[in-house]
C-alpha angles and dihedrals in degrees: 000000000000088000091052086051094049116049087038085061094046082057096048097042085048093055091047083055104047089034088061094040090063095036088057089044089053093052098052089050093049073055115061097032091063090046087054095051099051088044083048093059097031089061088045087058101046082048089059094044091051089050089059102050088050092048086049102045083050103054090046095036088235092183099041081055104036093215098140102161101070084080091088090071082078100065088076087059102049118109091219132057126238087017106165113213125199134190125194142168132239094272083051095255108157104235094171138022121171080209108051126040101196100054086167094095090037109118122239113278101194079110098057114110097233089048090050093049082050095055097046107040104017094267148015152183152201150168117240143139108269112227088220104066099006091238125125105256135193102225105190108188121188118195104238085189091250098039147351140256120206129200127201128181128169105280097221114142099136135200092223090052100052090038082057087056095053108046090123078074104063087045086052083048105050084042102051082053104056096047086046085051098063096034079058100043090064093033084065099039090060096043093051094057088048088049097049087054090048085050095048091051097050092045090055095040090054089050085052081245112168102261101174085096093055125128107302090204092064092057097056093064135053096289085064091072087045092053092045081049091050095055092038085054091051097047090053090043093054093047087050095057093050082043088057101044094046087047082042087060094048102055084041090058091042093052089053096052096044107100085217108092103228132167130164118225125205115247077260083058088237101148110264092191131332126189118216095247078071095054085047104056095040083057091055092046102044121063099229117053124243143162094209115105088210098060078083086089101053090056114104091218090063097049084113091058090052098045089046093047092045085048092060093036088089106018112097106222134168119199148154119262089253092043097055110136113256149154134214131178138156126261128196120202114174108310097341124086110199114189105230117213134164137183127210111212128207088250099052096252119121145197128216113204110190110195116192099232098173099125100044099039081048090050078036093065089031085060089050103043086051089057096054098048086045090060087045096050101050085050088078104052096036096062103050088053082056099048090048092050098047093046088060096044093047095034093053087166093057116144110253091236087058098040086057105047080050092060091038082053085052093048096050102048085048093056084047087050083045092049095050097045096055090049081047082057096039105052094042091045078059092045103041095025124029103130082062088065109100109229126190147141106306125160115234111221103068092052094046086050098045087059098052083051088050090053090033091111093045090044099049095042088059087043094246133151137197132214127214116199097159120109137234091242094064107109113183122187093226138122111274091225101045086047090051090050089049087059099043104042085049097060095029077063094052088041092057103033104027110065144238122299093027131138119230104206116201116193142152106225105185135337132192133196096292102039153022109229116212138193119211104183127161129189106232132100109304124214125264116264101255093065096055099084087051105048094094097053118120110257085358108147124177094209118022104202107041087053095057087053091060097043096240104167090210095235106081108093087040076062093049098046089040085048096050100040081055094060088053096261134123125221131205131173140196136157124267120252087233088046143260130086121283123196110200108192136155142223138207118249092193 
């Protein structure tokens, strides 16, 4: 009962409220309305009035003569009493004023508002207390093109006066609010029982109470719908919730097979979810293990994230999904390099994705490095084409002997620049681009022999020979052109470095079922040990001048080892007991 009589007075005491407020808005417009009509008419008149004396100063040339004071035959005339009229000049001199008889010691009125307005749109007017009698006046100027006349009645339309007038409104009004009062009283009754019952029902369908025995009568009228709507509510409520703990496992069991670490803190930083990828990577980094997500902040390499996560703590921000606000940056802990990145969220909560880069910041330096020593290798060649180039064009009485050996000297630098920008291809098209390689079955033997008939003139002219033991059986699943460059780069290496007078053996040695093992040996110097973990490096030379002699462009065995690693093998080298250097590598059959 107490709630009944409650919420049916908070609705009484609010249509008080709202019902005076009008009443009081009504009334000021009522107001001003009326206050706007008689100002209306009052400056009508004063217009009228100002019309007349400039009718009349002109008919008697009032100003030619300067018999101002005829003018007072004009109060007689005037429809309201106590009217001041003025007369100025252009410089804003008073030549005439039905108030004051001796307008010499009057001040200049070209100041005054209604004068100004005069000036600047033909004429003006304003209420103000006049200095003269103390009393608020309406002036009323209007611009007569060589001088002004200015108008002035008792501004007196009072509040007291118009409200006496209108005294049948307040009776409609309290009316009005007495008949709305009981109309409401029993508007309100009615609504609050409906109410309670709305409320009863509510209360029993949120305790999973059984509500089909409820009152019949309240669901014949308009709560009815509501309390249809209520249970249909409910129902889809209750699916959306299955429907989000079963969405909620899955993104649990997604975050725990994603190879990324990733767990989203609370604005407090108190962990949200963390898979154990997360915990993983922050162990590796820091240099104490934990389980706990939030041991992230106490690790000096994620001081970023904590100083980027404090900055937007207490900065309002409202951004797009794809505008929120994040840092990423790189760290490198021993051998490993994790990509750091964190998102800040519109509701201050974050999340940290730690993403193990190794490999690609890795591939990332090695690009970079082989950049450097590129740029350092066609240095050399071009500029001795440069240098030969430059000694014929200055040098036009050159011998022709001479002028010959320099452009062989050109040529020659430019196939080894040939020469070192296709390895340069080559090796980035196997790096890059290995899936675009055709493979297929080839067998072995013809490509192999078709390199040694390729070399056969640099071979013979240092006196070498080279040796085939690989049947005609072994079929290998490879790409015919990186083969061929396996081949080739392997014996161009034994032509420059192994000396004159040496033997190149080819064999194959065992195969499984996976793979062919070969054995590429030759019988020349060898290279010291400490050179052996190095050979394969792109540009390594062990040693730098005499490679240069020989044209090596630095990059063939890096294409050997990247070839072969590309058909699935794997390639090691070191040098014979009875000399000389042997590569052992294998190759996939399938």
């Amino acid at each position: 009962m107490v709630v009944k009589q409650t919420f049916r007075k908070r609705i009484l005491v609010n249509f008080l409220i709202v019902f005076s407020i009008f009443s009081v808005a009504v009334l000021v417009y009522q107001y001003d309305r009326e206050r706007n009509y008689r100002t209306g008419q009052l400056e009508n008149t004063l217009d009228n009035i100002s019309e007349v004396t400039h009718r009349y100063i002109e008919h008697k040339k009032v100003f030619e003569t300067g018999d101002f004071k005829s003018l007072d035959t004009l109060k007689s005339l005037l429809p309201i009493t106590n009217t001041r009229v003025t007369v100025l000049d252009l410089s804003g001199k008073v030549v005439y004023d039905s108030f004051v008889d001796d307008v010499v010691h009057l001040e200049n009125h070209l100041q005054r508002p209604e004068v100004q307005k005069a000036i600047h749109q033909g004429k003006g007017s304003s209420i103000r207390l006049s200095t003269t009698t103390n009393q608020k006046y309406y002036y009323y100027a209007k611009n007569c093109n060589s001088y002004f006349v200015r108008t002035a009645a008792l501004y007196n339309v009072d509040i007291v006066n118009f409200l006496k007038t209108e005294r049948i409104f307040w009776v409609f009004i309290f009316l009005l609010l007495v008949l709305m009062s009981v109309l409401f009283y029993f508007t309100t009754r009615r609504l609050s029982d409906f109410i309670i019952k709305l409320k009863d029902f509510a209360l029993k369908a949120g305790q999973n109470e059984d509500i089909s025995k409820m009152d019949s009568n309240f669901q014949d009228n308009e709560l009815g719908v509501i309390r249809r709507q209520i249970i249909q509510i409910y129902d889809n409520l209750k699916k959306a919730k299955d429907e989000l703990t079963n969405e909620k496992e899955k993104l649990y069991g997604h975050l725990h097979v994603l190879k990324e670490g990733i767990s989203i803190f609370s604005p407090e930083k108190h962990k949200i979810l963390a898979n154990s990828h997360f915990i993983q990577f922050i162990n590796m980094i820091s240099d104490k293990s934990t389980i706990s997500a939030e041991h992230i902040f106490t690790i000096p390499e994620f001081e970023k994230v904590l100083e980027f996560v404090d900055q937007y703590r207490e900065t309002d921000f409202n951004a797009p999904i794809k505008e929120l606000p994040h840092i990423e940056y790189i760290i490198e802990k021993g051998e490993k390099f994790f990509h750091i990145r964190c998102i800040i969220f519109v509701d201050r909560s974050f999340e940290v994705l730690i993403s193990d880069v190794t490999k690609p910041e890795k591939q990332k330096l090695l690009k970079q490095q082989l950049t450097s020593n590129i740029a350092h290798e066609l240095k050399t060649p071009l500029a001795s084409i440069k240098g030969y180039l430059e000694t014929i064009l200055n040098n036009p009485n050159i011998p022709e002997e001479k002028k010959k050996y320099f452009i062989e000297k050109a040529f020659a630098q430019s196939e080894r620049l040939t020469d070192l920008l296709n390895d340069i291809s080559l090796l980035n098209n196997i790096e890059d681009a290995g899936g675009l390689f055709e493979f297929k079955s080839l067998v072995l033997k013809p490509v192999i022999f078709d390199v040694v008939e390729n070399l056969r003139h640099r071979l013979e002219a240092k006196n070498m020979d080279c040796k085939v033991d690989v049947g005609k059986d072994v079929v290998v699943h490879g790409n015919e052109s990186l083969l061929f460059s396996i081949f080739q780069n392997l014996i161009e290496n034994s032509i420059n470095y192994a000396g004159n007078n040496t033997t190149i053996s080819i064999r194959k040695y065992l195969e499984d079922d996976k793979f062919y093992y070969f054995q590429y040996s030759d019988s020349g110097v060898g290279i010291l040990e400490e050179h052996l973990p190095r050979i394969f490096e792109r540009f390594y030379r062990v040693d730098y001048g005499r490679s240069r002699e020989t044209g090596g462009t630095g990059l063939g065995l890096a294409i050997v080892k990247n070839a072969v690693l590309l058909h699935k093998g794997q390639i090691s080298v070191r040098n014979k007991p009875e000399g000389g250097l042997e590569f052992l590598f294998s190759l996939s059959k399938n």
